[in-house]
N, CA, C and O atoms as a CHARMM CRD file, in Angstrom:
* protein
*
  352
    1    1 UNK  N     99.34800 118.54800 106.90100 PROA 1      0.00000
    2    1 UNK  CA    98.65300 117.58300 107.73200 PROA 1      0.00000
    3    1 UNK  C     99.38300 116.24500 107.67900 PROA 1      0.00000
    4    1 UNK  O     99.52800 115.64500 106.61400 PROA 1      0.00000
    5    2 UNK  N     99.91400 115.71300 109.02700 PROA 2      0.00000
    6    2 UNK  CA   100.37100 114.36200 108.74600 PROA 2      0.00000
    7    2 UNK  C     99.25700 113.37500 108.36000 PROA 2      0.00000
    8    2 UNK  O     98.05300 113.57700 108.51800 PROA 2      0.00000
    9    3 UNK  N     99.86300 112.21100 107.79900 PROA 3      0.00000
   10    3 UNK  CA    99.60300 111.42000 107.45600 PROA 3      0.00000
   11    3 UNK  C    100.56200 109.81400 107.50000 PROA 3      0.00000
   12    3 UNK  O    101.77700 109.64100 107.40800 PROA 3      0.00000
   13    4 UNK  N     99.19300 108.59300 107.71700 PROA 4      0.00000
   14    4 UNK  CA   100.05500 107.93800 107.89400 PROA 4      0.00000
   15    4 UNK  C     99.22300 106.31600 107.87400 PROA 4      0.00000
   16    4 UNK  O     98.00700 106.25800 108.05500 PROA 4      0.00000
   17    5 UNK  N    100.10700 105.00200 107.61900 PROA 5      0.00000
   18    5 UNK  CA    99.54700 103.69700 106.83000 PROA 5      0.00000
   19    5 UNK  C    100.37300 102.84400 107.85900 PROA 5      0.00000
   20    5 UNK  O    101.60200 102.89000 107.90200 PROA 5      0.00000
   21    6 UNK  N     99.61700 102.07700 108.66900 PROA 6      0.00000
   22    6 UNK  CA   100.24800 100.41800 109.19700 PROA 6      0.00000
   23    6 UNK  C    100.19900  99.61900 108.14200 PROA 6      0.00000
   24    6 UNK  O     99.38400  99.67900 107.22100 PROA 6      0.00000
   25    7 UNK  N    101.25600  98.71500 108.30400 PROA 7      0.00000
   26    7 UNK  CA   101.22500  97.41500 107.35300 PROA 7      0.00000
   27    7 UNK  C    101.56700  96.25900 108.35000 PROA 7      0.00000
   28    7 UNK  O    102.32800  96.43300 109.30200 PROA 7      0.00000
   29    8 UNK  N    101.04400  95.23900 108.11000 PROA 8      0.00000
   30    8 UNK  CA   101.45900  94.01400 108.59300 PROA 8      0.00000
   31    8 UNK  C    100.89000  93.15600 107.22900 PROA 8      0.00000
   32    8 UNK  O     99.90800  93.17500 106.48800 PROA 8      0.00000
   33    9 UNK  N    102.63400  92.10700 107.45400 PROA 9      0.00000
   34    9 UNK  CA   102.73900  90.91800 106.59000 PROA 9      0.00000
   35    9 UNK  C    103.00200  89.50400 106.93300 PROA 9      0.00000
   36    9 UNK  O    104.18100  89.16400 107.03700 PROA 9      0.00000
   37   10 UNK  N    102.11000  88.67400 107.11400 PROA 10     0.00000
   38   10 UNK  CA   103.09500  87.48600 107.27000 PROA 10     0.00000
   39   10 UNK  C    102.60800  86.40400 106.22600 PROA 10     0.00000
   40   10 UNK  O    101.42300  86.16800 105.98900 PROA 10     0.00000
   41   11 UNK  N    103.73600  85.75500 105.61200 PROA 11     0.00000
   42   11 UNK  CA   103.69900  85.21200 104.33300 PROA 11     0.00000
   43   11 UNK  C    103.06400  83.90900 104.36600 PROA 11     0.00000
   44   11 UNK  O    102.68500  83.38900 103.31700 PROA 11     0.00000
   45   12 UNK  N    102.88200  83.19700 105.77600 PROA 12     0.00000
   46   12 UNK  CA   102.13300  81.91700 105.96500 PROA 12     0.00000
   47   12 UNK  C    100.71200  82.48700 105.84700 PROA 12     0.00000
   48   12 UNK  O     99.86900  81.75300 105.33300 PROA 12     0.00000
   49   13 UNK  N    100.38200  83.59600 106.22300 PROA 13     0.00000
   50   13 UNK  CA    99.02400  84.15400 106.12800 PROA 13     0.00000
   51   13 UNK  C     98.07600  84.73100 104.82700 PROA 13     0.00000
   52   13 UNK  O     97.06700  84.41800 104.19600 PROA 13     0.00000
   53   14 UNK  N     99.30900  85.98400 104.88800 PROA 14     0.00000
   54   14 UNK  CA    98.76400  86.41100 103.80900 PROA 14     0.00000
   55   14 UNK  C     99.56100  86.39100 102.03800 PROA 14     0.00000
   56   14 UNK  O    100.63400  85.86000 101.75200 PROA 14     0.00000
   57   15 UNK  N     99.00300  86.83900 101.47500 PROA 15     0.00000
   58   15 UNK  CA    99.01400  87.01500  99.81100 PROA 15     0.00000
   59   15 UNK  C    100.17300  87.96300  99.48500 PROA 15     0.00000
   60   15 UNK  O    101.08900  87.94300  98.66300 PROA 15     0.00000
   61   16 UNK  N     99.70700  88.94200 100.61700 PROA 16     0.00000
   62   16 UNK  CA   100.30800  90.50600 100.44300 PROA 16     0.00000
   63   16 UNK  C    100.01300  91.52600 102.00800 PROA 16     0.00000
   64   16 UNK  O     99.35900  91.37900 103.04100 PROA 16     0.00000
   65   17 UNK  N    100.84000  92.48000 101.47600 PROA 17     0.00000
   66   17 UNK  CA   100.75000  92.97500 103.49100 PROA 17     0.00000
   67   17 UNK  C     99.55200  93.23100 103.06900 PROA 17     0.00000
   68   17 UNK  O     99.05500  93.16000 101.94500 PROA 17     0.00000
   69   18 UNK  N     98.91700  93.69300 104.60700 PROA 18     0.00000
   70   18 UNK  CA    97.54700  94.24200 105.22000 PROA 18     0.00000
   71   18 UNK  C     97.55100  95.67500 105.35900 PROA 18     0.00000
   72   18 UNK  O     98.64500  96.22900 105.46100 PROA 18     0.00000
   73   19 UNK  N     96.45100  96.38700 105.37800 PROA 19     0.00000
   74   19 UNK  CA    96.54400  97.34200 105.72000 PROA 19     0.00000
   75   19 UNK  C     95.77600  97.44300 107.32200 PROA 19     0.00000
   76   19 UNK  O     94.64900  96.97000 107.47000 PROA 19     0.00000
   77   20 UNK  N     96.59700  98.18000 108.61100 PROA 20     0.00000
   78   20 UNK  CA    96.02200  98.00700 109.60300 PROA 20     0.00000
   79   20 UNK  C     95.64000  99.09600 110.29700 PROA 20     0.00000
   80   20 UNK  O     95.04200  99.01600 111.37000 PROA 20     0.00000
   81   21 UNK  N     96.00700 100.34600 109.65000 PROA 21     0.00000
   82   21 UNK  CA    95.32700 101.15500 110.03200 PROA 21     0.00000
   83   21 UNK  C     95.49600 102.57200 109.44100 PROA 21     0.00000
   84   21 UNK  O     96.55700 102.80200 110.02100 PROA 21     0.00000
   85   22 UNK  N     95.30500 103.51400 108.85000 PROA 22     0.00000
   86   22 UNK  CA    95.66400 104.66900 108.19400 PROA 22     0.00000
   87   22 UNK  C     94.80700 105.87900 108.78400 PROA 22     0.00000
   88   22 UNK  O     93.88000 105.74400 109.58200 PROA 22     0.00000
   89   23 UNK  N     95.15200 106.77300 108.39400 PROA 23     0.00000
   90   23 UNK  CA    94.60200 108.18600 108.41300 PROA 23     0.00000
   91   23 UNK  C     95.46600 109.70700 108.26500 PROA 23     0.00000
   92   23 UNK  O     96.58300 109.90700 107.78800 PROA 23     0.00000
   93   24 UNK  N     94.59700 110.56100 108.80000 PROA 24     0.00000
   94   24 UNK  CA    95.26700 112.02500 108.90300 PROA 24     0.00000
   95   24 UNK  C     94.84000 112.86800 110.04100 PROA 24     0.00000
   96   24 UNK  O     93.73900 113.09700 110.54100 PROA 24     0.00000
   97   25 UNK  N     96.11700 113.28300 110.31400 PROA 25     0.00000
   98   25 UNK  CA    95.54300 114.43200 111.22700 PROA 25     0.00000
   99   25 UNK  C     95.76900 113.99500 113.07600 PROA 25     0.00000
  100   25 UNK  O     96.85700 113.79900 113.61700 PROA 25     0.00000
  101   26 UNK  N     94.52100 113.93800 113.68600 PROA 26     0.00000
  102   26 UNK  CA    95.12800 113.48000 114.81400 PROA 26     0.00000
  103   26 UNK  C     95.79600 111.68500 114.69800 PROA 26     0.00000
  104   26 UNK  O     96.85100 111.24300 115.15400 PROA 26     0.00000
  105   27 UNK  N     94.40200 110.77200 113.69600 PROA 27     0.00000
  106   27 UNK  CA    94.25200 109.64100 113.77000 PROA 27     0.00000
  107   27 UNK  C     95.98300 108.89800 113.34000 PROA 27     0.00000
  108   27 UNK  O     96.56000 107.88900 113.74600 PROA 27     0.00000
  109   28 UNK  N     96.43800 110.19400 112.15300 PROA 28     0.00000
  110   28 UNK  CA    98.17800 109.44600 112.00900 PROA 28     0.00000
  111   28 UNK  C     99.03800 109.62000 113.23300 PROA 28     0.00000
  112   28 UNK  O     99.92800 108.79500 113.44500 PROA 28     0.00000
  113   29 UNK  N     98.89300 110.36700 113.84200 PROA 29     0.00000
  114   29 UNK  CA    99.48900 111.18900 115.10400 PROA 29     0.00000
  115   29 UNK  C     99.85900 109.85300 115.90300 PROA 29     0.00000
  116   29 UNK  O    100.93400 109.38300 116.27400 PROA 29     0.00000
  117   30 UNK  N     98.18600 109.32500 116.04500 PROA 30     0.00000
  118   30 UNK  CA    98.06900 108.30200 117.20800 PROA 30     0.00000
  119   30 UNK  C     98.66500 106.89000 116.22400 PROA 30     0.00000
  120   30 UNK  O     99.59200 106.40200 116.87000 PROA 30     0.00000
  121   31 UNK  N     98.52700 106.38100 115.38700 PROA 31     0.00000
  122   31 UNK  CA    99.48300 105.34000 114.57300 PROA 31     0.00000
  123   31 UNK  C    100.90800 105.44900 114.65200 PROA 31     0.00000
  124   31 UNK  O    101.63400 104.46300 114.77800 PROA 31     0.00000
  125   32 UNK  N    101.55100 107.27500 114.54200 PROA 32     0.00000
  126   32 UNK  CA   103.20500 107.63400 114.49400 PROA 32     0.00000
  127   32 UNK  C    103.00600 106.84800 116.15200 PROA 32     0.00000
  128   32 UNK  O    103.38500 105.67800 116.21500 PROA 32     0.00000
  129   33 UNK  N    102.56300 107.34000 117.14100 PROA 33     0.00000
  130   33 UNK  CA   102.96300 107.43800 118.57300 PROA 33     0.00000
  131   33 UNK  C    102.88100 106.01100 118.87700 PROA 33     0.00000
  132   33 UNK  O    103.83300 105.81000 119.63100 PROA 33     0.00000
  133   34 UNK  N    102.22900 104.86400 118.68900 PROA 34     0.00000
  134   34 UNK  CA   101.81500 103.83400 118.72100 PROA 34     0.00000
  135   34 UNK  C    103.25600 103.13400 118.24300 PROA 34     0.00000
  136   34 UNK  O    103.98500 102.50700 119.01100 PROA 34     0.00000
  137   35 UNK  N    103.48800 103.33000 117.01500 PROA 35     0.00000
  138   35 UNK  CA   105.18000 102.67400 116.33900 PROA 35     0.00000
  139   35 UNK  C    105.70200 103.31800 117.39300 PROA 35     0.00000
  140   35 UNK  O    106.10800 102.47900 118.19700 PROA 35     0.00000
  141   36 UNK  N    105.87700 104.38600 117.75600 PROA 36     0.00000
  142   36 UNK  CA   107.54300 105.03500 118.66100 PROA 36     0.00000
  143   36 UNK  C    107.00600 104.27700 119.73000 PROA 36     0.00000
  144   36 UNK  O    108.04200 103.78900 120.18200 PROA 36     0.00000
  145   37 UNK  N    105.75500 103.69300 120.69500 PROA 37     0.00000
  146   37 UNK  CA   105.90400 102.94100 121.71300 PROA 37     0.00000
  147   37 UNK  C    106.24100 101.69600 121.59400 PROA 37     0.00000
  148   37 UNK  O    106.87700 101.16000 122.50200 PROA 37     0.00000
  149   38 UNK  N    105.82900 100.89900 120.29200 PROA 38     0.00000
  150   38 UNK  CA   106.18200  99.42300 120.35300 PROA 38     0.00000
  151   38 UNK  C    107.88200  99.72300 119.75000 PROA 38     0.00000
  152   38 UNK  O    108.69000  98.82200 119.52500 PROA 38     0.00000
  153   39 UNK  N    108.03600 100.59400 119.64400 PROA 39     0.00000
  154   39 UNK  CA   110.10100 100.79900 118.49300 PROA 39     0.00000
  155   39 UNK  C    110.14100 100.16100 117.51700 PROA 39     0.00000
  156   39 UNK  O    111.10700  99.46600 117.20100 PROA 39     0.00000
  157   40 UNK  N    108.88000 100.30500 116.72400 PROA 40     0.00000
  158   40 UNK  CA   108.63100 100.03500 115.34900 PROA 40     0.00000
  159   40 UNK  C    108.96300 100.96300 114.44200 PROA 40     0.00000
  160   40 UNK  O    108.34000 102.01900 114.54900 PROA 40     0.00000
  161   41 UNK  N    109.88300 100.88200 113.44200 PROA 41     0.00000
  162   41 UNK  CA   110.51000 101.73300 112.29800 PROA 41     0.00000
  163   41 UNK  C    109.53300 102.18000 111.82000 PROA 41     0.00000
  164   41 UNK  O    108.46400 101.63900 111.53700 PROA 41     0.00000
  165   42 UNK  N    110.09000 103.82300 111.64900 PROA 42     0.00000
  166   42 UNK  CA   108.96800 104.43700 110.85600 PROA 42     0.00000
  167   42 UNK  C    109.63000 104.51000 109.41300 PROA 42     0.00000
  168   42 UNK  O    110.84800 104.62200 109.28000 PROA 42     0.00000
  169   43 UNK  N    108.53700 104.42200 108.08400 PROA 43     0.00000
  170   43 UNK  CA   109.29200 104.91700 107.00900 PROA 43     0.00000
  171   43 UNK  C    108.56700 106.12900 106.39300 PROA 43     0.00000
  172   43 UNK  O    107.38200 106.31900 106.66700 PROA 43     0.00000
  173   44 UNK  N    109.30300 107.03300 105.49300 PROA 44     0.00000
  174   44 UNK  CA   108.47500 107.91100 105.25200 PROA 44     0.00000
  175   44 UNK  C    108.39600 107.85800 103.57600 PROA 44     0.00000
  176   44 UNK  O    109.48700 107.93100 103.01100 PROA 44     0.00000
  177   45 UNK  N    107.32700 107.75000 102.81800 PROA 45     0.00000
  178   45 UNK  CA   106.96200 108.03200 101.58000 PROA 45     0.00000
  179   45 UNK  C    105.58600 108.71500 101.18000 PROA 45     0.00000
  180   45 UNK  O    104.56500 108.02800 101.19500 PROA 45     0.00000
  181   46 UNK  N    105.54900 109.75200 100.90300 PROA 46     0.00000
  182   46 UNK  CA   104.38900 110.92500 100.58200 PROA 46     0.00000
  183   46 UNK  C    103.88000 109.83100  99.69100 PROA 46     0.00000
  184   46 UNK  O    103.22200 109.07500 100.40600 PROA 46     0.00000
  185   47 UNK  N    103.89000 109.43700  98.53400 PROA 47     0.00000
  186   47 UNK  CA   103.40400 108.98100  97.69800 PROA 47     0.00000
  187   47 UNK  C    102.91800 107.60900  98.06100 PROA 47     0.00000
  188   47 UNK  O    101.70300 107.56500  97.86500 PROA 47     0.00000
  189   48 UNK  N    103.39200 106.46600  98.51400 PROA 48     0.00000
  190   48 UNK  CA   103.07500 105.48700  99.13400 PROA 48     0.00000
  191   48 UNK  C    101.75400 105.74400 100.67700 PROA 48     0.00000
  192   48 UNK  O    100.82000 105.05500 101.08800 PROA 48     0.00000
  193   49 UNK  N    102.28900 106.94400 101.06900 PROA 49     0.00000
  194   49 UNK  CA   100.76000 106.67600 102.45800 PROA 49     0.00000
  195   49 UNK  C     99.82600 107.49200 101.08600 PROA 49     0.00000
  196   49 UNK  O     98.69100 107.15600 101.42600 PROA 49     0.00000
  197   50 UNK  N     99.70400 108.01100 100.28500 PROA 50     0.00000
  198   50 UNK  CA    98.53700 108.49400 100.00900 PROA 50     0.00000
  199   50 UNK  C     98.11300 107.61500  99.16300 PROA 50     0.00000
  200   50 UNK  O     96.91100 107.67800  98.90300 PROA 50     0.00000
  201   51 UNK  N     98.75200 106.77900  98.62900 PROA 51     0.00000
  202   51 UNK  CA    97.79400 105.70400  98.03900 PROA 51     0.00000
  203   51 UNK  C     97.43600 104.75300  99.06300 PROA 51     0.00000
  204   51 UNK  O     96.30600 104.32200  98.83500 PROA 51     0.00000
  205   52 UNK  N     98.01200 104.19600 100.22200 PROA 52     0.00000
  206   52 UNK  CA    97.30300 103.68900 101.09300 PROA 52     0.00000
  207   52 UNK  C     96.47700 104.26700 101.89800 PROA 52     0.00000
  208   52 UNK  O     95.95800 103.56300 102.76500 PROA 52     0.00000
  209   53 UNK  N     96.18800 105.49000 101.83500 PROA 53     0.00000
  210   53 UNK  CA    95.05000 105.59600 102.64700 PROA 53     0.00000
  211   53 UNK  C     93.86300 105.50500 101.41000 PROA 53     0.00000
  212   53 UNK  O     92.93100 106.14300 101.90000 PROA 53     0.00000
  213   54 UNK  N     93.55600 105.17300 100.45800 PROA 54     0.00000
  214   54 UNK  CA    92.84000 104.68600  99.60500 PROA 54     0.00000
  215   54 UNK  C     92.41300 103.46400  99.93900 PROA 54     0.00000
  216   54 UNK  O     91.31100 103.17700  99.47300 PROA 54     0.00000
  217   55 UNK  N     93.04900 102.48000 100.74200 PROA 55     0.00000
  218   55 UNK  CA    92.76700 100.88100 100.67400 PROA 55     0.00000
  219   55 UNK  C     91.73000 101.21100 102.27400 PROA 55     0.00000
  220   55 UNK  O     91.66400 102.17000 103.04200 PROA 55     0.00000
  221   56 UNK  N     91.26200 100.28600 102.23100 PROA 56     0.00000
  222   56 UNK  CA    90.00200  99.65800 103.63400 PROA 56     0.00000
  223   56 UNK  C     91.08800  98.81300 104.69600 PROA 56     0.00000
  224   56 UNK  O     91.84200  97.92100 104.30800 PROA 56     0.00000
  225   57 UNK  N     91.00100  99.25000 105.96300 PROA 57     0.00000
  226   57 UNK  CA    91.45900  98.55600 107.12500 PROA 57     0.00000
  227   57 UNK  C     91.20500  97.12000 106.93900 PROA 57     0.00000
  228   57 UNK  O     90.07800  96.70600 106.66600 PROA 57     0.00000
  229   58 UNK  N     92.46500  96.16600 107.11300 PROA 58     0.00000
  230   58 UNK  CA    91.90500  94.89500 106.69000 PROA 58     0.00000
  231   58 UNK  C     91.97400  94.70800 104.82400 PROA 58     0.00000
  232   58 UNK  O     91.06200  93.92100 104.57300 PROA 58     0.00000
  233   59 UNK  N     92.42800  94.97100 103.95600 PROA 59     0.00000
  234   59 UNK  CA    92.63200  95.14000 102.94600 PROA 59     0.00000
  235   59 UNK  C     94.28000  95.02500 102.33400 PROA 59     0.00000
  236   59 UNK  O     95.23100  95.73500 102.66100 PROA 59     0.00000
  237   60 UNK  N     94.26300  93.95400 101.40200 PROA 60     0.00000
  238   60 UNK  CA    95.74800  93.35400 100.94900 PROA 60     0.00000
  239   60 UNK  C     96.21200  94.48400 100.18300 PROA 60     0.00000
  240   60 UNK  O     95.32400  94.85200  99.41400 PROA 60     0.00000
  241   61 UNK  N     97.51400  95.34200 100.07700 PROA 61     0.00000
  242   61 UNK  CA    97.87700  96.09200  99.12500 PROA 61     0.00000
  243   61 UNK  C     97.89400  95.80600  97.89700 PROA 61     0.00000
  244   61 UNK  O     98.71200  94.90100  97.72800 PROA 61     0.00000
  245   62 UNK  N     97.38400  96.12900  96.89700 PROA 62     0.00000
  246   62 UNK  CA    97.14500  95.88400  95.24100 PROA 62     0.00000
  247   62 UNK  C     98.39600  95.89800  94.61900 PROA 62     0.00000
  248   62 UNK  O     99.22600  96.75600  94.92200 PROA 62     0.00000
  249   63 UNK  N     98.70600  94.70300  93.45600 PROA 63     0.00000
  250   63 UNK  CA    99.84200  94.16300  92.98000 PROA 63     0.00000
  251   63 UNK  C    100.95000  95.76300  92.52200 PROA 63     0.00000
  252   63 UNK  O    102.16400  95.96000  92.56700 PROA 63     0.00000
  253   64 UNK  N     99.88000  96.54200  92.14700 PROA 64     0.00000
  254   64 UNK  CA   100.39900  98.18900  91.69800 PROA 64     0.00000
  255   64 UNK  C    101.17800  98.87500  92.38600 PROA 64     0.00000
  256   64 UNK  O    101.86100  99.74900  91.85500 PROA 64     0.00000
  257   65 UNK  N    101.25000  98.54200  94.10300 PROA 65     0.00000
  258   65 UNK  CA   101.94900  99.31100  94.66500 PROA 65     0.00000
  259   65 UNK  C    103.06000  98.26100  95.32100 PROA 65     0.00000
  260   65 UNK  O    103.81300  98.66200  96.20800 PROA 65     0.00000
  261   66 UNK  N    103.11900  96.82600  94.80800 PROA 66     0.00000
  262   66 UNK  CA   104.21400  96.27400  95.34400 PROA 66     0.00000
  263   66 UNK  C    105.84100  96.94200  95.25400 PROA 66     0.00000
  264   66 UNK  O    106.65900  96.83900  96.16800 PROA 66     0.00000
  265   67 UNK  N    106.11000  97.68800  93.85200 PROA 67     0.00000
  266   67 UNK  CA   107.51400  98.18200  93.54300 PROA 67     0.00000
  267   67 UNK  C    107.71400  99.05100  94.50200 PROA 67     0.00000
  268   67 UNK  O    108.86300  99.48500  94.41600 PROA 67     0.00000
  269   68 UNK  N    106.98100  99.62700  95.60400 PROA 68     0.00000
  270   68 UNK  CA   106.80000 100.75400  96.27300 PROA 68     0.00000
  271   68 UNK  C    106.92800 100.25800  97.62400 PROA 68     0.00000
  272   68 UNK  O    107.57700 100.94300  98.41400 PROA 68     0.00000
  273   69 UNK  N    106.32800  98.99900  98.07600 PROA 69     0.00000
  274   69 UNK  CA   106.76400  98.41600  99.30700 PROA 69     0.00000
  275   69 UNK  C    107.70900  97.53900  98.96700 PROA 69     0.00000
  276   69 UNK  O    108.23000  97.31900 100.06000 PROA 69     0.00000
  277   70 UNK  N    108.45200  96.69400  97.94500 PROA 70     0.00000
  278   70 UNK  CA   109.87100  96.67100  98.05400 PROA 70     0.00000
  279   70 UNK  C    110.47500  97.42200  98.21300 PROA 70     0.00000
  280   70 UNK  O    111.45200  96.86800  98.71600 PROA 70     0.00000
  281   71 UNK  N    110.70900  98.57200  98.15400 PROA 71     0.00000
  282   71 UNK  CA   112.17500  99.85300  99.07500 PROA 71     0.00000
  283   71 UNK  C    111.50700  99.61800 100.54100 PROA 71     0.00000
  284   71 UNK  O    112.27300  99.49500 101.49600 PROA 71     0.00000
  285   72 UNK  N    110.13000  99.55500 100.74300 PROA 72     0.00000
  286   72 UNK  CA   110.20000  99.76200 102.27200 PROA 72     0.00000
  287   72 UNK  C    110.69300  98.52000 103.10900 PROA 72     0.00000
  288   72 UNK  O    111.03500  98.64400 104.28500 PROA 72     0.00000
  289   73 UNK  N    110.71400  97.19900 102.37200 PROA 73     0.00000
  290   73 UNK  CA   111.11700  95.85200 102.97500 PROA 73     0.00000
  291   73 UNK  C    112.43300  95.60800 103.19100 PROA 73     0.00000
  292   73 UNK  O    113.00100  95.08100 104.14800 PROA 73     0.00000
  293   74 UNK  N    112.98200  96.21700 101.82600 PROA 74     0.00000
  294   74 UNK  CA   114.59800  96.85600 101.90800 PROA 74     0.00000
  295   74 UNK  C    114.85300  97.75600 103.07700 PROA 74     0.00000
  296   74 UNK  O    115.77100  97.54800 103.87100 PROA 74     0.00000
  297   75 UNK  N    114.19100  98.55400 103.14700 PROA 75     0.00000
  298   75 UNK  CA   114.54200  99.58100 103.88600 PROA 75     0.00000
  299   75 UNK  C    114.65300  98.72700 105.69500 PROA 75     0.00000
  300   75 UNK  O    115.53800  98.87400 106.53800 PROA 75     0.00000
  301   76 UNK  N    113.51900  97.95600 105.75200 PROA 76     0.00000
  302   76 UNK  CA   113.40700  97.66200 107.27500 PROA 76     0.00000
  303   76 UNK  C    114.18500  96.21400 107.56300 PROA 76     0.00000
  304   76 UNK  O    114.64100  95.76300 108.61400 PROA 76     0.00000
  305   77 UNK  N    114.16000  95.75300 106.43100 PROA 77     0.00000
  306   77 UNK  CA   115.74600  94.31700 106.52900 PROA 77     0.00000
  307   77 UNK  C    116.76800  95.39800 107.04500 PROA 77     0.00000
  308   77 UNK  O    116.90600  95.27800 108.26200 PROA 77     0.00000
  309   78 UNK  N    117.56700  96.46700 106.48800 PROA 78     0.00000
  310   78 UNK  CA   118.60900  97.00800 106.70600 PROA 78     0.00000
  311   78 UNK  C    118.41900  97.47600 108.41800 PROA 78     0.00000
  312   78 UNK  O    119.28800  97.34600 109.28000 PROA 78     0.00000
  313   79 UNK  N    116.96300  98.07700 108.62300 PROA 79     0.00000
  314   79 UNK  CA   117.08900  98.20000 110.29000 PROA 79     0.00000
  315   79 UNK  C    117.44600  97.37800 111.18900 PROA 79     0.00000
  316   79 UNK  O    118.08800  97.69900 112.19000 PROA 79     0.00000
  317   80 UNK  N    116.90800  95.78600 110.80600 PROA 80     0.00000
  318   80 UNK  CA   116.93200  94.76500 111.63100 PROA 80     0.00000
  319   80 UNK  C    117.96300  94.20000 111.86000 PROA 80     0.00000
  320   80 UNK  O    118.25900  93.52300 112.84400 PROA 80     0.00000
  321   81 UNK  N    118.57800  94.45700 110.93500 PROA 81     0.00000
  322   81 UNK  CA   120.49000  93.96500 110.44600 PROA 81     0.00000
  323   81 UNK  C    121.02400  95.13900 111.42800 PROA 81     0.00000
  324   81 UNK  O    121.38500  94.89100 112.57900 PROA 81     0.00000
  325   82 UNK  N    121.03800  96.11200 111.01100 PROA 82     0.00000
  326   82 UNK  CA   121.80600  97.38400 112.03300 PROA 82     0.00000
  327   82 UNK  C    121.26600  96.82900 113.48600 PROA 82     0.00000
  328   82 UNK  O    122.11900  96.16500 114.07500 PROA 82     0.00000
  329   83 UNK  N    119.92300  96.98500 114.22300 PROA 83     0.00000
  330   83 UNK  CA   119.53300  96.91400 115.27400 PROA 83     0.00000
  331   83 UNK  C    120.54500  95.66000 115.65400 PROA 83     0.00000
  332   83 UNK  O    121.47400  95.93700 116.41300 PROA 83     0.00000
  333   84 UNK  N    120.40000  94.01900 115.07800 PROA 84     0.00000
  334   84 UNK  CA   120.90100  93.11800 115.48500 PROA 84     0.00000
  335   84 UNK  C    122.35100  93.13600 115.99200 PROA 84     0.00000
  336   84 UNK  O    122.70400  92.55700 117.02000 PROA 84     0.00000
  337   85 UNK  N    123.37600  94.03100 114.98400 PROA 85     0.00000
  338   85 UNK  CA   124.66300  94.55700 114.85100 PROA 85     0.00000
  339   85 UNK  C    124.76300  94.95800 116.24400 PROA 85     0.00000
  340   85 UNK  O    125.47600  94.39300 117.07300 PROA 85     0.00000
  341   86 UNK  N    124.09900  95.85000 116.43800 PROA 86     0.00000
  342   86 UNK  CA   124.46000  96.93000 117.75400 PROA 86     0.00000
  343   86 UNK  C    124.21600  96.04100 119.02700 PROA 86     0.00000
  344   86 UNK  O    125.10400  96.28200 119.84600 PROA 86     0.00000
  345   87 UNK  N    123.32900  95.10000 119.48300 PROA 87     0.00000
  346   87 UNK  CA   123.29600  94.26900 120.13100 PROA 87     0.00000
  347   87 UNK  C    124.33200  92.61500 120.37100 PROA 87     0.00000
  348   87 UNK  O    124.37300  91.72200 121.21700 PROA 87     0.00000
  349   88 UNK  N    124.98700  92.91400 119.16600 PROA 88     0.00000
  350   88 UNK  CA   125.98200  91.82000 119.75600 PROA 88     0.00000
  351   88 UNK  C    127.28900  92.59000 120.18600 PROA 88     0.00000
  352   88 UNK  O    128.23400  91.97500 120.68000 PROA 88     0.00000
């Protein structure tokens, strides 16, 4: 069964990312399809969406799983750098 966790962060705002929307089944389906329409990077970690689908929509990720969204911040700096690359 897929599965799957939005995050949004912005550091004037918040503490820590948000959680904006999670689930399984059809409900990740419609979150995957939602990123491929806006061409929002997907990342994939089994272990990271199943502890976020633990947190409440609207809910800051807990200091516990920060080591776990640093690779993903890493991970999506390196997209934005490539994407930028290919456009000049």
């Amino acid at each position: 069964m897929k599965k799957a966790a939005a995050l949004a962060y912005n550091q004037a705002l918040h503490n820590a990312p948000k959680v904006l929307a999670s689930g399984k089944g059809a409900i990740a389906q419609s979150i995957i399809s939602k990123a491929k329409e806006f061409n929002i990077p997907l990342f994939q970690n089994q272990v990271l969406v199943d502890s976020l689908l633990g947190l409440e929509v609207d809910e800051e990720v807990p200091s516990e799983l920060y080591s776990a969204l640093v690779e993903v911040f890493i991970w999506l700096n390196d997209c934005e750098k490539k994407a930028q690359l290919s456009r000049e």
